[in-house]
N, C-alpha and C positions, 0 to 999 in steps of 0.2 A: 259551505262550511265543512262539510265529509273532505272535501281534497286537500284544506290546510290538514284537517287530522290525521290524513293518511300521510301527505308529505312530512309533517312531524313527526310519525311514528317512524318514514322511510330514512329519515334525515338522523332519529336517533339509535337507528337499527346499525344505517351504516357509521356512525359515528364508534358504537362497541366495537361493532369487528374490528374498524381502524388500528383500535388502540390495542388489540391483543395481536396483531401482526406488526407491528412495526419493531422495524431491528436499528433501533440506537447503536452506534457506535461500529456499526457493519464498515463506514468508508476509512475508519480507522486502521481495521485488520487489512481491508485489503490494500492501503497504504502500505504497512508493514510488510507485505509477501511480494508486493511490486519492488519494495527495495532489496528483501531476503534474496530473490532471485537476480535483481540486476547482481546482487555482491556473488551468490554464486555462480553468475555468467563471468565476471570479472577473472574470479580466483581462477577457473576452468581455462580459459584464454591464458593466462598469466603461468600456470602450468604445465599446458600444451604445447605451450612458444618457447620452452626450456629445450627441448630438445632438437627442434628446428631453428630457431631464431635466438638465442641465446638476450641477445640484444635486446633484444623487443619482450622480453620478459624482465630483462635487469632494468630498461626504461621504465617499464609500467610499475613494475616493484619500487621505484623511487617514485615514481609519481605520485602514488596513491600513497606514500611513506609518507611526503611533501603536505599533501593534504589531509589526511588523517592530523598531523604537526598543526597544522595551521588552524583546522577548526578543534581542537582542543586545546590549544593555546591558553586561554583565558580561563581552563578549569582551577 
Protein backbone atom coordinates (compact mmCIF):
# COMPACT_ATOMS: atom_id res chain seq x y z
CA UNK A 1 0.00 0.00 0.00
CA UNK A 2 3.14 2.79 0.66
CA UNK A 3 4.02 2.37 -3.14
CA UNK A 4 0.56 3.16 -4.62
CA UNK A 5 0.86 6.33 -2.10
CA UNK A 6 4.16 7.31 -3.26
CA UNK A 7 3.19 6.62 -6.97
CA UNK A 8 0.25 8.94 -6.47
CA UNK A 9 1.94 11.40 -4.77
CA UNK A 10 4.88 10.92 -7.76
CA UNK A 11 2.07 10.93 -10.56
CA UNK A 12 0.53 14.13 -8.91
CA UNK A 13 3.90 15.90 -8.39
CA UNK A 14 4.65 15.49 -11.91
CA UNK A 15 1.24 16.15 -13.19
CA UNK A 16 1.96 20.33 -11.56
CA UNK A 17 5.05 20.76 -13.11
CA UNK A 18 3.62 19.61 -16.48
CA UNK A 19 1.18 22.04 -16.46
CA UNK A 20 3.19 25.14 -15.49
CA UNK A 21 5.78 24.51 -18.36
CA UNK A 22 3.84 23.83 -21.06
CA UNK A 23 3.98 26.38 -24.08
CA UNK A 24 0.52 26.43 -26.05
CA UNK A 25 0.74 27.96 -29.06
CA UNK A 26 4.76 27.76 -29.41
CA UNK A 27 4.30 25.60 -33.08
CA UNK A 28 2.24 28.53 -34.07
CA UNK A 29 5.13 31.36 -33.80
CA UNK A 30 7.51 29.20 -34.99
CA UNK A 31 5.26 28.61 -38.19
CA UNK A 32 5.20 32.22 -38.47
CA UNK A 33 9.11 32.88 -38.60
CA UNK A 34 9.68 29.70 -40.84
CA UNK A 35 7.48 31.72 -43.24
CA UNK A 36 8.78 35.43 -42.24
CA UNK A 37 12.02 34.17 -43.31
CA UNK A 38 11.43 32.02 -46.40
CA UNK A 39 9.58 35.75 -47.62
CA UNK A 40 12.76 37.39 -46.65
CA UNK A 41 15.05 34.76 -48.34
CA UNK A 42 12.69 35.51 -51.48
CA UNK A 43 12.68 39.27 -51.42
CA UNK A 44 16.79 39.11 -50.93
CA UNK A 45 17.23 36.76 -54.17
CA UNK A 46 14.58 38.95 -56.04
CA UNK A 47 16.82 41.99 -55.33
CA UNK A 48 20.18 40.51 -55.78
CA UNK A 49 19.24 39.20 -59.21
CA UNK A 50 18.38 43.03 -60.17
CA UNK A 51 21.71 43.68 -60.93
CA UNK A 52 23.03 40.42 -62.43
CA UNK A 53 20.22 38.78 -63.93
CA UNK A 54 17.70 41.33 -64.65
CA UNK A 55 15.40 38.51 -65.97
CA UNK A 56 15.36 36.36 -63.17
CA UNK A 57 14.17 39.10 -61.01
CA UNK A 58 11.39 40.53 -63.33
CA UNK A 59 10.33 36.40 -63.63
CA UNK A 60 10.07 36.08 -59.93
CA UNK A 61 8.52 39.64 -59.37
CA UNK A 62 5.65 38.32 -61.73
CA UNK A 63 5.42 35.22 -60.26
CA UNK A 64 5.03 35.78 -56.81
CA UNK A 65 2.69 39.02 -58.23
CA UNK A 66 0.71 35.79 -60.01
CA UNK A 67 0.33 34.21 -56.73
CA UNK A 68 -0.22 36.64 -54.13
CA UNK A 69 -3.50 37.51 -57.21
CA UNK A 70 -4.58 34.16 -57.08
CA UNK A 71 -4.67 33.33 -53.38
CA UNK A 72 -6.41 36.48 -52.49
CA UNK A 73 -8.77 36.28 -55.13
CA UNK A 74 -11.84 35.33 -53.15
CA UNK A 75 -11.14 38.11 -50.43
Amino acid sequence: MPIAIVAWLHATAISLVDSRTRQLGQGTVEYVGVVVMVTLLIAAVAVASKGWAPGVGDAMRKALTAAIKKATSGL
